[in-house]
C-alpha positions, 0 to 999 in steps of 0.5 A, spaced: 303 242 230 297 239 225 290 237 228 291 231 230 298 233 234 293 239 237 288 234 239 292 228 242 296 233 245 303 231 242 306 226 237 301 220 236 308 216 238 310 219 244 301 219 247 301 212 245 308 211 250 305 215 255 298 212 255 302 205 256 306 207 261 300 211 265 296 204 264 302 200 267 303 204 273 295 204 274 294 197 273 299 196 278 296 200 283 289 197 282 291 190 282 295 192 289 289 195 291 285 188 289 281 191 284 280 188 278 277 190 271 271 185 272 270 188 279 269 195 275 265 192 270 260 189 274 260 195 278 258 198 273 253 194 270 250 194 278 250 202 276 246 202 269 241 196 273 240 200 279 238 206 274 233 202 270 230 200 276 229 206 280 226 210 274 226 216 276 227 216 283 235 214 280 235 222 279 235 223 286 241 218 287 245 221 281 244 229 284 247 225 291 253 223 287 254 229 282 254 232 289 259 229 293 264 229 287 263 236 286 265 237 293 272 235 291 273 237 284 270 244 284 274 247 289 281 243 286 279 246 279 279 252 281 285 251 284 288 250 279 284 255 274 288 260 279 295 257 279 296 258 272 292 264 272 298 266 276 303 264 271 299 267 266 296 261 261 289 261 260 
């Protein structure tokens, strides 16, 4: 594997097929779920606002929502650190 293959995981043709399946089967489920790429823009737009605005009293509101991922994304990751540890990858 060359350096562009290690970096992308794979062959460029066979990660650009899997990204275009993945984005399909995303796309599907977001629009299912009445989300659309305008409403994850605005929301985000509202988040760099919100952020402006409050200075620094936005800190503490993005210390509550780095908190509540890491609730979940913590314990999953060590989970999973543990399950291929047990098969022997790193």
């Amino acid at each position: 594997m060359n350096g562009l293959q290690r970096f992308m995981g794979g062959s460029p043709a066979q990660v650009l097929l899997r990204l275009i399946v993945l984005s399909l089967v995303v796309g599907i489920v977001l629009s299912a779920l009445g989300i659309s790429p305008y409403d994850i823009l605005a929301r985000l737009e509202a988040f760099v606002r919100r952020i402006w605005n409050m200075g620094f009293g936005a800190i503490g509101w993005i210390w509550n929502y780095f908190l509540l991922g890491a609730v979940i994304v913590i314990p999953v990751w060590i989970v999973i650190r543990l399950l291929n540890l047990g098969r022997g990858k790193s």
